[in-house]
matplotlib code that plots the C-alpha trace (Angstrom):
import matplotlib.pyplot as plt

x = [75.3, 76.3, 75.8, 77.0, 80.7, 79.4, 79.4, 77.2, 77.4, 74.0, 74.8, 71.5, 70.6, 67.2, 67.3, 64.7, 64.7, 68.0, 66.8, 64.0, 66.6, 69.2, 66.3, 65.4, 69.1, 70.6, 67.5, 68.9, 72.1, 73.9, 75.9, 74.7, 76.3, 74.4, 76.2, 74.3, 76.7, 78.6, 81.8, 81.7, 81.1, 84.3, 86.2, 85.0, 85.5, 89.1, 90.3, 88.9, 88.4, 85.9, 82.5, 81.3, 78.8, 78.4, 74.4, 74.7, 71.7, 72.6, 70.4, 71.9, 72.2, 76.1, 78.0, 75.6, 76.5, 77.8, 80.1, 81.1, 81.5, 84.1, 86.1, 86.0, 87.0, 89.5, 91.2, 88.9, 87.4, 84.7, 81.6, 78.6, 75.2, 73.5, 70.0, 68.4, 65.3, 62.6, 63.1, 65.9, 67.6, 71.0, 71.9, 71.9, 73.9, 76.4, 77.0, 77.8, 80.2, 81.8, 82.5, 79.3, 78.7, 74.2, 71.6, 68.3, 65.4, 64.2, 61.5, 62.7, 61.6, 64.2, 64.0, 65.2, 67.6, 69.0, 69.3, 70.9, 73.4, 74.2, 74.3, 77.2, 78.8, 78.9, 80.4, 82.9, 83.7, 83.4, 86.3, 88.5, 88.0, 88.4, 92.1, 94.6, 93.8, 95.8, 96.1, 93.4, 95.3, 92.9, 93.4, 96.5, 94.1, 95.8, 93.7, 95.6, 92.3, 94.4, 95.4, 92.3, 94.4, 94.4, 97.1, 96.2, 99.6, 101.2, 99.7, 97.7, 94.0, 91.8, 88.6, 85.6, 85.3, 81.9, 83.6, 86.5, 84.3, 82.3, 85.0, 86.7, 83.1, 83.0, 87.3, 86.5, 83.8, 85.2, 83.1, 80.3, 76.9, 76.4, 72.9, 72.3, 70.5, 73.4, 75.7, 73.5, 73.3, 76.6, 78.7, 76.0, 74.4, 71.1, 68.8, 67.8, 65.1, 62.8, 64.9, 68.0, 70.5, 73.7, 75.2, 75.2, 76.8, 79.3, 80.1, 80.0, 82.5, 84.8, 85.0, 86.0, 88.9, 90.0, 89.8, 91.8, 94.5, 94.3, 92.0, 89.1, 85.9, 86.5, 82.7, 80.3, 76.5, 74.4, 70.7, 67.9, 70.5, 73.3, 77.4, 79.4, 83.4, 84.8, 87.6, 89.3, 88.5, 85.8, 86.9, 85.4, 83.3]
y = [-79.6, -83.1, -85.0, -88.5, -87.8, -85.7, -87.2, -86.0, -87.0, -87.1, -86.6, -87.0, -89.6, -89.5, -93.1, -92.4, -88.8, -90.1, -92.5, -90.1, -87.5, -90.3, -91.7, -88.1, -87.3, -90.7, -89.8, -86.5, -88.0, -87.5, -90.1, -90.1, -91.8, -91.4, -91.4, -91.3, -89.8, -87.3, -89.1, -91.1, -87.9, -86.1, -89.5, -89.9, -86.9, -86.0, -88.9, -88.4, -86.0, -87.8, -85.3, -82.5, -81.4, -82.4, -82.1, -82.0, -81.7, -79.2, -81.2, -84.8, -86.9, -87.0, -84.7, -82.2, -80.4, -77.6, -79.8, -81.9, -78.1, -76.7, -79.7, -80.5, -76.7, -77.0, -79.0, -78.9, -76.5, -79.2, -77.6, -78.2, -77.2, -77.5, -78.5, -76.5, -76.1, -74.0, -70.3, -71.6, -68.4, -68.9, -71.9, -71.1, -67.8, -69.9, -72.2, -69.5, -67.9, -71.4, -71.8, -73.9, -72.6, -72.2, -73.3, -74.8, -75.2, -78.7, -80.5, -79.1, -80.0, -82.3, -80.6, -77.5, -79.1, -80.5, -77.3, -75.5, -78.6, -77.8, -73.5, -74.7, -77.4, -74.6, -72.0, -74.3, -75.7, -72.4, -71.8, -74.8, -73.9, -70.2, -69.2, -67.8, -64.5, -61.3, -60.6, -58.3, -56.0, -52.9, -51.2, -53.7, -56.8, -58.9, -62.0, -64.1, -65.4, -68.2, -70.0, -68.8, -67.3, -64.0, -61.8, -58.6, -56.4, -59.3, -61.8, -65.2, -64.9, -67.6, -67.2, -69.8, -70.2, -67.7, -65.4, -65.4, -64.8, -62.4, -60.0, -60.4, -59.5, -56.0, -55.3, -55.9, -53.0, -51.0, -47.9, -49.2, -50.4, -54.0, -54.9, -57.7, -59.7, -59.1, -60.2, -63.6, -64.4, -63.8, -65.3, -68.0, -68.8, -68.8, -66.1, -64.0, -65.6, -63.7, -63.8, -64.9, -63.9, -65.5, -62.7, -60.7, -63.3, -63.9, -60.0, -59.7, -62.8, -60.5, -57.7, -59.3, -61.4, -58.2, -56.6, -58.7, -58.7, -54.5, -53.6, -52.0, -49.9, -50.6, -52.1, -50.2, -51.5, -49.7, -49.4, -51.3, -52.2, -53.7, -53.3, -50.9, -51.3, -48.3, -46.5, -44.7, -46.5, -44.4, -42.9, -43.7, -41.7]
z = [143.8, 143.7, 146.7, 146.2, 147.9, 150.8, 154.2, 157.0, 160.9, 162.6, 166.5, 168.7, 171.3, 169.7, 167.7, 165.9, 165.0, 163.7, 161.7, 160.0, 158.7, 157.9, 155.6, 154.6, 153.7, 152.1, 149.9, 148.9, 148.0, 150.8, 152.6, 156.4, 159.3, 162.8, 166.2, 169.7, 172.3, 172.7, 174.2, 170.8, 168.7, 169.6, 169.6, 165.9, 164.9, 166.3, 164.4, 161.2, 158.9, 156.5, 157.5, 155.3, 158.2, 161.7, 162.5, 166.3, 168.5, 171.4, 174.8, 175.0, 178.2, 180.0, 177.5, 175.4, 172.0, 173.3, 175.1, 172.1, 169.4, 172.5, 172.4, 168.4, 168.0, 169.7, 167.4, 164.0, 161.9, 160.5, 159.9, 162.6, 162.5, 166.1, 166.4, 169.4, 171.4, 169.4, 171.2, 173.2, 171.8, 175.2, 173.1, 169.9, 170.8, 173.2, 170.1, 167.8, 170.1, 170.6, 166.8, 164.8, 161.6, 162.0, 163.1, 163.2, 165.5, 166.7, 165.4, 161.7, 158.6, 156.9, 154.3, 154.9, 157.0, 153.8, 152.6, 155.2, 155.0, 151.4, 152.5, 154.6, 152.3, 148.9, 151.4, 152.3, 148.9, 147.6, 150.0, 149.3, 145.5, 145.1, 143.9, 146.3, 146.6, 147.2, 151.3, 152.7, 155.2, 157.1, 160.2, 161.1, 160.4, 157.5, 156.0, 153.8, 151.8, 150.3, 153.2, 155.2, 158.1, 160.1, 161.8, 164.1, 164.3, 163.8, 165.9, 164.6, 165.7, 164.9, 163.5, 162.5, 159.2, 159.0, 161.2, 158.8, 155.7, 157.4, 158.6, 154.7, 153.4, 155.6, 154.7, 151.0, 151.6, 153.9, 154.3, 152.9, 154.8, 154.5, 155.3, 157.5, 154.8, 152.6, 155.1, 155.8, 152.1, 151.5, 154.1, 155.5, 152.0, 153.4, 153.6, 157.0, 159.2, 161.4, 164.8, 162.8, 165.3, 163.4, 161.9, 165.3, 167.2, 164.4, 164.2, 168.3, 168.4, 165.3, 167.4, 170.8, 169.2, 167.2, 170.8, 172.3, 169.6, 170.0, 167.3, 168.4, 167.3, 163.1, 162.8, 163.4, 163.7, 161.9, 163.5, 161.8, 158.8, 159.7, 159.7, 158.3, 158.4, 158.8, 157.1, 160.4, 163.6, 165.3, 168.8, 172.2, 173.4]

ax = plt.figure().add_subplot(projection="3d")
ax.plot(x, y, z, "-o")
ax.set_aspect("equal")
plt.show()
């Protein structure tokens, strides 16, 4: 993947942790821009659209990550990767539900933060690349692949950007079980970690907004494997 023309946006109030993975990254070819608040954060990045990935550490002082993703989602769909406490397993799930694309555990090795950077920047180029594609319409869900948008009976529903590829990975093979490894591979570009919880979040986030919109029951977990869409909603019980 060439780097040189991708920008990354370091958000921590940790100076010099910053400074490490800018060094790290800018060495990798990426070009790295480090902000130390969260107040500036969302100013910067509601007025720009210049960042490939947002790396955002999760516990800052005054306004933390989590406060900073809600208020950038609200307007942006810029990719963000949080940086959370090691087992701090409530913010890492709270994140996903409010809209960033992964995660990774603080300290982490820069390397493989570079890599989960690129993970998020081919599935998002991947994206921007890929022809229009014919509509994807099941159970009253319609995904118009090209323009990356979803309708439920009609109504827009807005998804994240993995929560949009994962629920047009499960309609493309509806009645088919889709491992969770698959799933993380396919949609996140990055293979599944012991106590990866991604995918569930992403898939537990699917069904309530397909819920909402008055689709329910179409994906199905399957126990110890993964997610299965189904081809006739299954009935409550």
């Amino acid at each position: 993947m060439e780097n040189e023309k991708l920008n990354i946006l370091l958000v921590d109030d940790d100076k010099d942790l910053c400074a490490l993975l800018q060094e790290f990254l800018e060495g990798d070819g990426f070009n790295v821009d480090a902000i130390h608040s969260g107040d500036e954060a969302i100013k910067t990045l509601l007025d720009t659209d210049k960042y490939d990935t947002v790396v955002l550490d999760i516990m800052m002082p005054g306004m933390s990550g989590l406060d900073v993703l809600k208020s950038v989602r609200a307007e942006k769909q810029t990719p963000i990767l949080m940086l959370t406490g090691r087992g701090d397993d409530i913010d890492r799930i709270v994140g996903l539900e409010l809209g960033a694309d992964d995660y990774l555990p603080k300290p982490c090795n820069p390397r493989e933060l570079g890599a989960r950077i690129r993970a998020i920047i081919r599935r998002t180029q991947y994206l921007k690349t890929t022809p229009a594609a014919s509509p994807s319409e099941l159970h009253g869900i319609h995904l118009d692949i090209g323009a990356r948008q979803a309708t439920v009976n009609g109504k827009s529903v807005a998804l994240t950007g993995a929560e949009f590829n994962a629920l047009s990975y499960l309609m493309e093979r509806v009645g088919q079980t889709i491992s969770k490894q698959e799933m993380t591979q396919e949609v996140l570009k990055r293979p599944l970690e012991a106590y990866d919880r991604a995918m569930d979040v992403h898939v537990s986030r699917i069904r309530q907004k397909l819920s909402a919109a008055g689709v329910t029951n179409v994906i199905q977990s399957v126990r110890g494997v993964g997610y299965q869409m189904l081809t006739v909603p299954q009935q409550p019980e």
